[in-house]
C-alpha positions in Angstrom: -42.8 49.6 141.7 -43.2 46.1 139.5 -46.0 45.4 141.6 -47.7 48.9 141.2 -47.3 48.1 137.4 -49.2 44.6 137.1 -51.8 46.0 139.3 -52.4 49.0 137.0 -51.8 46.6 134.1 -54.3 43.9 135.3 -57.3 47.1 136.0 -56.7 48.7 132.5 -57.5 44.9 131.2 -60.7 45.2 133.1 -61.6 48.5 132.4 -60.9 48.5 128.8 -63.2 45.8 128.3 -66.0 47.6 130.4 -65.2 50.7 127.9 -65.9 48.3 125.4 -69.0 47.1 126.4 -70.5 51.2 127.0 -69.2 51.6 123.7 -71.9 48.9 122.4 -74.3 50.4 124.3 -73.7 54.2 122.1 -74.3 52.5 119.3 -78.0 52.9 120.3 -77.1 56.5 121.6 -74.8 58.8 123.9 -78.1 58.4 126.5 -78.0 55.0 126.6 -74.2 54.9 126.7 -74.5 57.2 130.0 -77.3 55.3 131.9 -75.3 52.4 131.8 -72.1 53.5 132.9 -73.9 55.3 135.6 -75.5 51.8 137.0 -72.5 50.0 137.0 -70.4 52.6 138.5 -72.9 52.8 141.7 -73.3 48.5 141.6 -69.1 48.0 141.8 -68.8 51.4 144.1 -71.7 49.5 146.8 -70.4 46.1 146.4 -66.5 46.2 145.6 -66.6 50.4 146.8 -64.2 51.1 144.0 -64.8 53.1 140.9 -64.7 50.8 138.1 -61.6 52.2 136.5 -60.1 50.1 139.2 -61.3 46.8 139.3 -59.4 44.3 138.8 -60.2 40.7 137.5 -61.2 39.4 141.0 -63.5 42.3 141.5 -65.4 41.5 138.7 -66.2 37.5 139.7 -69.8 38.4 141.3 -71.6 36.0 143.5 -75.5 35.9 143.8 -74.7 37.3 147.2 -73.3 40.2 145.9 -76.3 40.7 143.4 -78.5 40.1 146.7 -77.1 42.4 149.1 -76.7 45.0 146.3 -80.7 44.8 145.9 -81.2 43.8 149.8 -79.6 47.2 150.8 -81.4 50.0 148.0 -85.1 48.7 148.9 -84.7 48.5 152.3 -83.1 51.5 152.6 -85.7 52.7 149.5 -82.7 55.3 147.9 -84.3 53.5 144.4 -87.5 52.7 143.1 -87.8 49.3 142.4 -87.6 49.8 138.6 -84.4 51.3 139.0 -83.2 48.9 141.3 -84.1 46.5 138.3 -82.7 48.6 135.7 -79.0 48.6 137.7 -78.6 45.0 138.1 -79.4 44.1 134.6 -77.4 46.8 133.3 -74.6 45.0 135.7 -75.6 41.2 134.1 -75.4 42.2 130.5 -71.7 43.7 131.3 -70.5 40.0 133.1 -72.8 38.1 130.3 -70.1 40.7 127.8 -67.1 39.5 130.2 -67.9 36.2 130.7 -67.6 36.3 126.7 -64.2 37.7 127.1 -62.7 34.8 129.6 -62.7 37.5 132.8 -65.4 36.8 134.4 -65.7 33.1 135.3 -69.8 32.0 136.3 -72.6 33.7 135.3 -74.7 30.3 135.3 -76.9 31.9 138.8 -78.2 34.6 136.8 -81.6 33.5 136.7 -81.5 33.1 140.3 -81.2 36.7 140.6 -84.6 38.0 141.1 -86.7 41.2 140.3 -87.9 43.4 142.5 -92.0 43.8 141.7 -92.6 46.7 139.7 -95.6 48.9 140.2 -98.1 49.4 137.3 -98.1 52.8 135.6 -95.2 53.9 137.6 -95.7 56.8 134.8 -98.8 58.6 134.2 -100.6 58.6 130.3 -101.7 61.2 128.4 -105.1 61.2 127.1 -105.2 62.1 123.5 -106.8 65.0 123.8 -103.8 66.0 126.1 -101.1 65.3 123.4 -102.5 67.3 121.0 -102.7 70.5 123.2 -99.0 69.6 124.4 -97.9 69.8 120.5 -99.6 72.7 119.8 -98.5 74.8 123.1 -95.3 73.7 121.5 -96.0 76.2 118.3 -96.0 79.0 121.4 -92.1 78.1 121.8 -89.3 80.2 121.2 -87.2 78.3 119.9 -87.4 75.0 117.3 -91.0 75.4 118.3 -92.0 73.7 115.0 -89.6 70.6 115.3 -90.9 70.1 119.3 -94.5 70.0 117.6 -93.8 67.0 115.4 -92.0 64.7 117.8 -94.5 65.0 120.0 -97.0 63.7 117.2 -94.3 61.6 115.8 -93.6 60.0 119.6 -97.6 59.5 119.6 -98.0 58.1 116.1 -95.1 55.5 116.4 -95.0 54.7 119.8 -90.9 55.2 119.7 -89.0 55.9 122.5 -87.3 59.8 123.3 -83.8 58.5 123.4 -84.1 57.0 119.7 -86.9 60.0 118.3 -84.0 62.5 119.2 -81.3 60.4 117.6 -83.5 59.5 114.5 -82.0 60.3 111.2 -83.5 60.9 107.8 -81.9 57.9 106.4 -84.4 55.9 108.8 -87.0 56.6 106.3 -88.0 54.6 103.4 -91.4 55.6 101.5 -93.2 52.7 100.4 -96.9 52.2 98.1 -99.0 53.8 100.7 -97.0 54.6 103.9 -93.3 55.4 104.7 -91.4 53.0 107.1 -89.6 53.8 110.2 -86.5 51.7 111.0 -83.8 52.1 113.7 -82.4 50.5 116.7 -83.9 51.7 120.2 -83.6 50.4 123.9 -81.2 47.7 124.1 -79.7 47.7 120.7 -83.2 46.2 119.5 -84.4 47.1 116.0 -87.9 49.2 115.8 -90.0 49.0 112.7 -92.8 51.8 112.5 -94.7 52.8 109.5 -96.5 56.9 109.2 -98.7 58.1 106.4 -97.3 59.5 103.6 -98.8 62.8 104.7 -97.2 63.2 108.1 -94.3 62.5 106.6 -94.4 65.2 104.1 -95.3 67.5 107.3 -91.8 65.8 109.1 -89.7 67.1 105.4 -90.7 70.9 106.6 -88.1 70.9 109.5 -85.7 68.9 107.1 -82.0 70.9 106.9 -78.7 70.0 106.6 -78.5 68.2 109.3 -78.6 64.1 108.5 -80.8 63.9 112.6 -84.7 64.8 112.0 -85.7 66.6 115.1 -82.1 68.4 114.7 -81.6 70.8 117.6 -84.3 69.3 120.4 -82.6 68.3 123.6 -84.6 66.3 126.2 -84.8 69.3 128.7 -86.2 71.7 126.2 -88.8 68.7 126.0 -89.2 68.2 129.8 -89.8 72.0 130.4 -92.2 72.3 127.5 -94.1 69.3 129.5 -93.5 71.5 132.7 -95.2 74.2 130.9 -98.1 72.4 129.9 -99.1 70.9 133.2 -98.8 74.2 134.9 -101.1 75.9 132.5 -103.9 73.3 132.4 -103.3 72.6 136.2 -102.1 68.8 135.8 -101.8 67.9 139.2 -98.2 66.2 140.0 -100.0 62.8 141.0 -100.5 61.8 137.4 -96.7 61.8 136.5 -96.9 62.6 133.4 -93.4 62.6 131.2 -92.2 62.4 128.3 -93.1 58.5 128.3 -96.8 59.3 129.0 -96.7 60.3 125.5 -95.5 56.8 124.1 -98.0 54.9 126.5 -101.0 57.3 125.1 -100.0 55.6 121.9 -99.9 52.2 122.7 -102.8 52.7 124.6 -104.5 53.8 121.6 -103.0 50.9 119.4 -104.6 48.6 121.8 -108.1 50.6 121.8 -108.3 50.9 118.1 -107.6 47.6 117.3 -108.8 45.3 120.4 -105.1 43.2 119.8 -102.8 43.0 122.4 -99.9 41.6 120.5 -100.7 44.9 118.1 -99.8 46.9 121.2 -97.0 45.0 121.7 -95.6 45.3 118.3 -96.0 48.9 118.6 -94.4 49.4 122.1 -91.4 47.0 121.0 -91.7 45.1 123.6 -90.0 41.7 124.1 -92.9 40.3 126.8 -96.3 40.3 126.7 -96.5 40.4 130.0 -95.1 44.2 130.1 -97.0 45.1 127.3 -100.2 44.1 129.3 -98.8 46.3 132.6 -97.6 49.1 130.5 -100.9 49.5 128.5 -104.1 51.8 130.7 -106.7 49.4 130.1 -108.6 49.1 133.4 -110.8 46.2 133.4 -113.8 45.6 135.8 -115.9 43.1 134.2 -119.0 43.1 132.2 -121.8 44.9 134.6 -124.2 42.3 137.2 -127.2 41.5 136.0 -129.1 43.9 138.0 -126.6 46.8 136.8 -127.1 46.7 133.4 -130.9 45.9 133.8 -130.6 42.6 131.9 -129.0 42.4 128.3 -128.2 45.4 127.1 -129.8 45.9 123.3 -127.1 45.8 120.9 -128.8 47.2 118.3 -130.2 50.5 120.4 -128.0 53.1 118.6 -129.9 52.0 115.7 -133.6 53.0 116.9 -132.8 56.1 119.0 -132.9 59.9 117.1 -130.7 62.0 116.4 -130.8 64.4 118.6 -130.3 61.0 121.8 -127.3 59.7 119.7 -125.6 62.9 119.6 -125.5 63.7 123.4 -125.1 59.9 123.9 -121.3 60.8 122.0 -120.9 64.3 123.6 -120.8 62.0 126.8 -117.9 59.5 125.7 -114.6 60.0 126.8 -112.1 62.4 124.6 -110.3 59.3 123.7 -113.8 57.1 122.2 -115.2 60.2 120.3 -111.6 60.4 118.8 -111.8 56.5 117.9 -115.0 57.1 116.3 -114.5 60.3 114.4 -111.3 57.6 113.1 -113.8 55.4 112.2 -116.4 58.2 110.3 -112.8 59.2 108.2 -112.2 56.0 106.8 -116.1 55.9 105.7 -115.4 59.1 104.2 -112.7 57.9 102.4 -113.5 55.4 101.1 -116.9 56.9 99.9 -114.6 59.2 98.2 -112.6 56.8 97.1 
């Protein structure tokens, strides 16, 4: 019976502390929160096959070999994609790193001797722009809180933020400024996001502003994920592309990227810690400058200048959704500031 007692004694010291750590993890949201419970409830139920409720502090002293085998048996067995794979054991590190903290967990020193799996580019399809702005305005055909699903998905475009932190925005987040209002909250991995909108979106965002303090008040990611469901269907978006919800956010950094030719503007924009993901994450597909014989020698940079009207209109029809949008960007600010 004593013996029953410091074992359940010694697993609520573990588990507490692992309750702890998801509980840091909320703070970003509920979403988060549950994702990581989830991958460290399958790591400890492969390598120690006990739910985590009952660990105990030996459990929880993890070898390299354990991180190994954990990663050896999922891609051979391919039950994960290697991104998920990923995903799980860093989840797993950050909550020994938290331990380790804590006196339980004794070494952690081999963690960078834990390797990850190569990730395949654009494991996620990307909207073109185009494509965005029929997905918000099929969302005007909604039911229900068809006004609010129209704005995040402009909003998710415009600041490149992730669902997850979009859906737990708050009003408070905002702060108008001279010319633009800022954007500032915490997304993936407790890491701080700072966005900026123009004044006039934001005044469009006020519309759907009630009582409640959260700005898209009401949205759920499946109401989001069927309206996307919706949209492929009716235009015939094969499957192949993947596009999700997080097509959306790589249209827009995508665009970031296109507009302003800077990859660390991209980066900025996608939050991202590496430039290295930024340059996976981003559909730029490079092939090199045309051969000599290709392009006919040097192209004339100056040839939109001498050709009519009529040849430079068809020579814009003929651009992509995404260039004639970058230039009718351009042909704005020229009226502006005209105007101006």
């Amino acid at each position: 019976m004593l013996a029953d007692k410091v074992v359940k004694l010694n697993n609520t010291k573990v588990y507490d502390q692992i309750k702890k750590y998801l509980t840091k993890q909320s703070y970003n949201s509920k979403g988060t929160e549950a994702a990581y419970e989830g991958d460290i409830r399958v790591f400890f139920e492969t390598v120690k096959n006990k739910d985590i409720e009952y660990l105990t502090q030996d459990d929880i002293q993890i070898t390299l070999d354990d991180f190994e085998d954990f990663i050896q048996y999922f891609y051979q067995n391919k039950l994960y994609a290697n991104n998920t794979i990923n995903r799980k054991v860093s989840a797993v590190k950050g909550l020994l790193k938290y331990l380790a903290a804590k006196k339980l967990v004794n070494d952690v020193s081999y963690f960078e001797l834990v390797n990850s799996l190569p990730e395949k580019k654009n494991s996620y399809g990307i909207f073109q722009l185009s494509e965005v702005f029929d997905l918000a305005e099929l969302a005007l055909t909604e039911k229900y809180k068809a006004k609010e699903k129209r704005l995040l998905i402009l909003f998710a475009l415009d600041t490149c933020i992730r669902q997850s932190a979009i859906l737990s925005l708050k009003w408070s987040a905002f702060r108008e400024v001279e010319d633009r209002v800022l954007v500032e909250g915490v997304d993936k991995g407790n890491q701080e996001f700072r966005q900026s909108i123009a004044k006039e979106f934001y005044r469009e965002l006020l519309t759907i502003k009630n009582d409640s303090e959260l700005v898209f008040n009401g949205v759920t990611k499946d109401m989001i994920f069927n309206l996307i469901k919706r949209y492929k269907k009716q235009f015939n978006i094969p499957d192949e592309r993947k596009l999700v919800f997080h097509s959306i956010r790589k249209a827009g950094g995508t665009f970031r990227y296109r507009v302003t030719g800077d990859i660390f503007e991209a980066k900025k924009a996608l939050n991202h810690k590496s430039i290295v993901t930024t340059q996976i994450y981003i559909e730029d597909e490079d092939y090199g400058a045309l051969g000599a014989v290709s392009s006919k020698g040097k192209l004339n940079e100056e040839l939109y200048k001498e050709v009519n009207h009529e040849t430079l209109i068809k020579a814009i029809e003929s651009l992509s959704s995404n260039q004639k949008f970058m230039l009718n960007m351009k042909i704005n600010e020229l009226i502006r500031g005209i105007k101006e």
